[in-house]
C-alpha positions, -999 to 999 in steps of 0.1 A, spaced: -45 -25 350 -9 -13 356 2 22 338 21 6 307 -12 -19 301 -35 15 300 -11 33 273 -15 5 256 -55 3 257 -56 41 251 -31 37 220 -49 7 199 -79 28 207 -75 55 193 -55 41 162 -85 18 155 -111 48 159 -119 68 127 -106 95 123 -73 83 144 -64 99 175 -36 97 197 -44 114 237 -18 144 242 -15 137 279 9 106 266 33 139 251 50 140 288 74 111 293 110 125 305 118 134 267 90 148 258 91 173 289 124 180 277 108 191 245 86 209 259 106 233 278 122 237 246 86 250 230 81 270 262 111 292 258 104 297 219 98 335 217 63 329 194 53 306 219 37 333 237 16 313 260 43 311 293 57 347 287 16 361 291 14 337 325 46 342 338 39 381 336 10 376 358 22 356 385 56 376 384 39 412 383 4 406 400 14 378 427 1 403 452 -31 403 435 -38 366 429 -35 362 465 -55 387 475 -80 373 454 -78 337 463 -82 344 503 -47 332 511 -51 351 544 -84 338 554 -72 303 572 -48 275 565 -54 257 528 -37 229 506 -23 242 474 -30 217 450 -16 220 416 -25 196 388 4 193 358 28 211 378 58 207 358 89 227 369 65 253 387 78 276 371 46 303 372 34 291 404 69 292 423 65 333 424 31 327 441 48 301 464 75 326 473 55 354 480 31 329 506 62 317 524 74 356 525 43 362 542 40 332 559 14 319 550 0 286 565 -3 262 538 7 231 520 18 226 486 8 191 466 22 198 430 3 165 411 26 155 379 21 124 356 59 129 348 75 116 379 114 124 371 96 161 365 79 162 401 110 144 418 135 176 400 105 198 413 108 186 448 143 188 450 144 225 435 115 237 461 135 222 488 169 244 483 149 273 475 121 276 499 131 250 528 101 260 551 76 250 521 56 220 534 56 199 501 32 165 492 39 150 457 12 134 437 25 111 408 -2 98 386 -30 111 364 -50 148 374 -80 139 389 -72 107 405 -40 125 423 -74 154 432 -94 126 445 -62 116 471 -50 154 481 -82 162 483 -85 131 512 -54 143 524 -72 170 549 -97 187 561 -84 224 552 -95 247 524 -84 239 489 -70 261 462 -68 243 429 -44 251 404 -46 242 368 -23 269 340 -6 270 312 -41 265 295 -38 227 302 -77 229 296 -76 243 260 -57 205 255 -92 194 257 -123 197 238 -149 218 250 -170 186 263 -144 169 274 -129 204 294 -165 212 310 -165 170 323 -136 177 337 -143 214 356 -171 194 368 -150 165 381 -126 192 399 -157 208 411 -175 178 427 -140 174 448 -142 205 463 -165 224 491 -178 257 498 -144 286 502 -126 260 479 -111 281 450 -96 272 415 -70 288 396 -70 283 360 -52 296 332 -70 304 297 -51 312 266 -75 342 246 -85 342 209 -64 361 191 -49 373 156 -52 340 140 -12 343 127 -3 349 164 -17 316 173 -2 294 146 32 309 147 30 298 186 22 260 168 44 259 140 75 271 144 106 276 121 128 252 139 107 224 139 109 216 177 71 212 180 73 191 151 97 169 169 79 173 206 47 157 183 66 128 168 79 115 200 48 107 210 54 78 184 87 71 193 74 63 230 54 39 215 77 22 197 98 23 229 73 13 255 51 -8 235 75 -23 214 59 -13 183 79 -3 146 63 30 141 88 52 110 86 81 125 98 96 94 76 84 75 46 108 100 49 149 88 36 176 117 8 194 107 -9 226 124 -40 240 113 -62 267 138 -99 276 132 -108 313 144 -142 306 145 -141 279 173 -110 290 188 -92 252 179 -56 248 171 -52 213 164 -22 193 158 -17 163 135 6 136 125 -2 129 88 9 95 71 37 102 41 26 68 23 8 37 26 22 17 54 13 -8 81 24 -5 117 29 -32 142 19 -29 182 22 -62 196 0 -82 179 -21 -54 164 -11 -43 126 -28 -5 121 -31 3 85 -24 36 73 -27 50 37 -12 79 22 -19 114 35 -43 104 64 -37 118 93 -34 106 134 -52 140 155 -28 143 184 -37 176 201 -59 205 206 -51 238 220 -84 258 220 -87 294 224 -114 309 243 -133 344 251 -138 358 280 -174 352 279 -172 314 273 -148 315 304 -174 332 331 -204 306 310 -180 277 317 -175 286 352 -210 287 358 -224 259 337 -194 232 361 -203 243 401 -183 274 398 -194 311 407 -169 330 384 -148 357 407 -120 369 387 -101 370 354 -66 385 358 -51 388 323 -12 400 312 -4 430 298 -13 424 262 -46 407 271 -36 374 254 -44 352 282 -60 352 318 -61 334 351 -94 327 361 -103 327 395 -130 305 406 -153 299 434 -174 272 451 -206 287 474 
């Protein structure tokens, strides 16, 4: 089954399940990154700012912490994006030259092609391997790729996208690739003042409104289907007792939409769930940790204590 076949299985899937769900990793075609980087730089959306500070003001640290001394090791990071964070920890390793490789992983393949280019003006001694294709497939391949220690990197809270079963299958999953000195880096966002979180969600200017919508207009680009995008409304709600902030896409009327051969129904008000963004404690991060493979080493957190990277071990 090619890529376009699986978005399609994944898409009727969900719209035919009760309540109806669209998966968020389908967000990140080349307009929809675009959109994203738009939400990133949002001042409310608070989420980069607290990472960037720590890879910006406490690189020193994170590599201390991660061994990157101790012998040569593929830097594997999954969702990489424009690297943003990570770049100041690749600097500072090629600075100190450090023996390593880096294999940024990206679903988005315009995204991981800019990427490549970038690190290639910027730090031309960097030893890059791109991965195109879906997290812990492209994992399975780096982690093929040789027999040196792994570092496994995984921010900007890419697990709070998942529910908490779903985020523990796939610790597990990255766990079961790795061996004993391998290492993962992985970013948490922190429960917070419940208004600080949904501002982050629902902004003024409507951008994550429109970054949620695209998602149908892919489909109705990819998959040929004749969704009225505005006839779908953005809606945000956040739970401070289980740390969700979930997005939906609620139906403004009674309406039928066409994919292929499928017609979904949908009638007034009811709404597609199209993302979650869940907020954790510090406890749940160190139980998580333990409860997936991991022995739970370090949690380096910004300066407001709004999020952390989590450093994690395998014995």
């Amino acid at each position: 089954m090619d890529k376009l076949e699986s978005f399609q299985e994944d898409v009727l899937q969900g719209l035919k399940d009760y309540p109806k769900r669209l998966q968020s990793k389908y967000f990140y075609d080349e307009n929809g990154a675009a959109l994203f980087q738009r939400i990133m730089d949002m001042p409310a959306y608070y989420l980069t700012a607290c990472e960037l500070e720590i890879f910006r003001d406490k690189t020193t640290e994170l590599a201390e912490v991660l061994h990157v001394q101790q012998e040569p090791f593929d830097l594997i990071e999954l969702g990489a994006g424009d690297a943003m964070k990570s770049s100041f920890l690749l600097e500072h390793l090629v600075r100190e030259q450090v023996d390593f490789t880096y294999m940024p992983v990206d679903i988005c393949e315009p995204v991981l092609l800019t990427l490549c280019d970038r690190l290639q003006q910027d730090l031309p001694g960097l030893e890059v391997i791109p991965w195109h294709g879906e997290n812990l497939e492209m994992l399975r391949k780096a982690t093929e790729q040789s027999d040196r220690r792994k570092i496994v990197l995984f921010l900007g809270s890419n697990i709070g996208n998942m529910e908490l079963d779903e985020a523990h299958g796939f610790c597990r999953s990255v766990s079961r690739r790795l061996k004993a000195d391998d290492m993962m880096l992985i970013g948490f966002d922190l429960q917070k003042n419940p208004h600080t979180v949904l501002e982050a969600y629902n902004d003024k200017e409507g951008i994550t409104g429109a970054f949620n919508l695209n998602l149908l207009e892919r489909i109705n680009r990819e998959l040929h289907a004749d969704f009225n995008t505005t006839a779908f409304q953005h809606y945000q709600a956040y739970d401070p007792i289980d740390g969700g902030c979930r997005s939906y896409l609620v139906s403004l009327a009674d309406q039928k939409v066409h994919i292929g051969e499928e017609c979904i129904p949908f009638v007034i008000n009811e709404p597609i769930a199209v993302e979650i963004s869940r907020k954790y404690t510090t406890t749940e991060i160190d139980r998580m940790a333990i409860e997936c493979g991991f022995a739970p080493i370090a949690q380096i957190a910004d300066s407001k204590n709004w999020f952390v990277d989590a450093i994690w071990h395998i014995k």
